[in-house]
Structure formats: C-alpha cells, structure tokens
N, C-alpha and C positions, 0 to 999 in steps of 0.2 A: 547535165541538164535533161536528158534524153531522157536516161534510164528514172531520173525523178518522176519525171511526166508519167512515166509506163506504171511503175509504183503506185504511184497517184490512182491512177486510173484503175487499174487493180484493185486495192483499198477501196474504192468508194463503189466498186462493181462486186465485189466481197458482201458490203455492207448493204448495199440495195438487195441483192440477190436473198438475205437472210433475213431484212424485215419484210420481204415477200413472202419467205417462206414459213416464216413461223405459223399466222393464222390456218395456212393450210395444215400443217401438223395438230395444232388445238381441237382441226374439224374433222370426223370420219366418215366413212361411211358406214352402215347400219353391219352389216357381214363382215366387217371390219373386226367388229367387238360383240357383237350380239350372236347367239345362234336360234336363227328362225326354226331349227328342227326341236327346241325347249322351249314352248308354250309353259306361262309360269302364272297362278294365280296368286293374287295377294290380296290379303285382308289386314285393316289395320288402324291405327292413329296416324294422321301426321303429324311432324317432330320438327318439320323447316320446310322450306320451301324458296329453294332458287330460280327466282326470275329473271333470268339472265341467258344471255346471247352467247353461242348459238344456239345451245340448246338449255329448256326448263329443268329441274332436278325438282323431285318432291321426293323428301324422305316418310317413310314412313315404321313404324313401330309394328313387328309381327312376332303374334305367339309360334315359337319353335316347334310347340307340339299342346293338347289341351292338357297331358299328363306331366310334363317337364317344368312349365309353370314358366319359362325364359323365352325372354324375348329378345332380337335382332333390329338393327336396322337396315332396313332396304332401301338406298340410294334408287329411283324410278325416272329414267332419263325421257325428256318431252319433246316437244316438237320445240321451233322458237316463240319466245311471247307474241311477236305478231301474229304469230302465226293458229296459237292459242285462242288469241283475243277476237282472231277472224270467225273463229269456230262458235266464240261465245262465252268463253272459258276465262276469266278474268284471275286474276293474283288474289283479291279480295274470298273470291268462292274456295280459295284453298286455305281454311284457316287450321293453326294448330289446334291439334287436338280430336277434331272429326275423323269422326269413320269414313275411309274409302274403302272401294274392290277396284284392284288393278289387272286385268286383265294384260300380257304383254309378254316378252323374251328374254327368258337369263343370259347373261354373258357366257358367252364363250368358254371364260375362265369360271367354271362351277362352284368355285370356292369363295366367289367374290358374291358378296351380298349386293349385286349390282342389276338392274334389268332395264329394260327400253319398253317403256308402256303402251299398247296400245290404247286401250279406252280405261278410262277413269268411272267408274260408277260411283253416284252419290246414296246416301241411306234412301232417299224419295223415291231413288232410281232412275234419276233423271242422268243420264247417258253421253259421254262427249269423249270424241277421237282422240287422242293425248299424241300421236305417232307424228310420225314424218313418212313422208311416201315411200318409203322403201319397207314397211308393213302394211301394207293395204289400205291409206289413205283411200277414202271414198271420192269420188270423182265431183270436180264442179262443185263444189261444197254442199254436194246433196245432203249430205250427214245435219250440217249445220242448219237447212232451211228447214230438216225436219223437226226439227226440237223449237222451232221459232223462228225469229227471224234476223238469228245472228246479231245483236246490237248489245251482247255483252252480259246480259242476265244469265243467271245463273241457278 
C-alpha cells in the first residue's frame, strides 16, 4: 500500500512538473536564438501573418537579389499582440500583400530564413517598434505617444 502511494505521488509530480515546463520551453529568450551582432534589413510583401501568443510572426516575401529574379520567405518574429496592440499596431494594419521594411536580427542560425523585427515600417512611413525589450524597446511607451495616441490606428 505504501509503495503505491509513493508511486502515486511520483506520477502525478512527474506530470505537474512537465505541464509546467513545457510553456517555458515554447518561450526564449531574444540571445537565445537571435544574434543581436546581425542587424538585418528587409524589404517585402507579406505572405501571413500570426497573431498569436507569445510571440507575433509576419511572413514576408524577399527578392534574393534584383538580378536572380527568386524570392524567399522570411519568418519576422514580434513582440506579443498585447503588446503590439499597446504600441498601436493592430492585426488588421498587417494585410497580405503590402509592402513592409523590417528593420531587425537574423537568427543565430544564418541559414534559417528566420529574424526578430525590430520596427516595422509602412510605405507612408509611418513607423512602429515590432521587438520585445531585449532589442531596445523604447522606454514608457514613448515610441507609441509619438505617432499618436496609441488607441490602435494605424
């Protein structure tokens, strides 16, 4: 009876222990995966766009060279949509097909079509942080008050 009990307890401290750890796994940190010493610009179409927790993904579509004629897609990892939507940056302003410039950091792995956006710029050139504070998130959401006043326009 003893030893069932211990077993028990084991198994169900097993199983606590690994739906704890899993979200931690899903989430990194920025130097984890990115290398802040590869500033990476990007020009492009978007192709999709994930709005989803923890962090946004916007794909976009890049010419590989102007004489090659081939294009890639570039996976461009975001901050979370809260956190987006704080800034002023809604899901709506990111439709397929529009031209962005992504300003941001390749992965680590150079071979991976993968990066961590800083700022997003639109054709108008209207301007918004895309990062998470481990690229130079502007402080007190100065960034946001200056483009307006944060309430989701875009």
């Amino acid at each position: 009876m003893q030893l069932r009990l211990i077993y028990g307890t084991l198994v169900v401290g097993a199983l606590a222990l690994l739906v704890y750890a899993v979200p931690v796994v899903a989430h990194h940190a920025f130097g984890a995966e990115f290398d802040a010493d590869a500033p990476i610009r990007l020009q492009g179409n978007v192709v999709r766009v994930e709005w989803v927790n923890p962090h946004s993904w916007i794909h976009i579509e890049v010419d590989e060279g102007p004489l090659s004629g081939e294009t890639e897609v570039w996976m461009v990892e975001g901050g979370t949509p809260n956190t987006l939507l704080r800034r002023g940056l809604r899901r709506e302003c990111l439709q397929i097909g529009m031209e962005l410039i992504v300003d941001g950091y390749q992965a680590k792995d150079h071979t991976l079509t993968r990066a961590n956006g800083r700022d997003v710029t639109f054709t108008d050139g209207q301007k918004f942080f895309l990062g998470s504070s481990g690229t130079g998130a502007p402080e007190d959401g100065a960034e946001a008050r200056s483009r307006g006043d944060g309430d989701g326009r875009c």
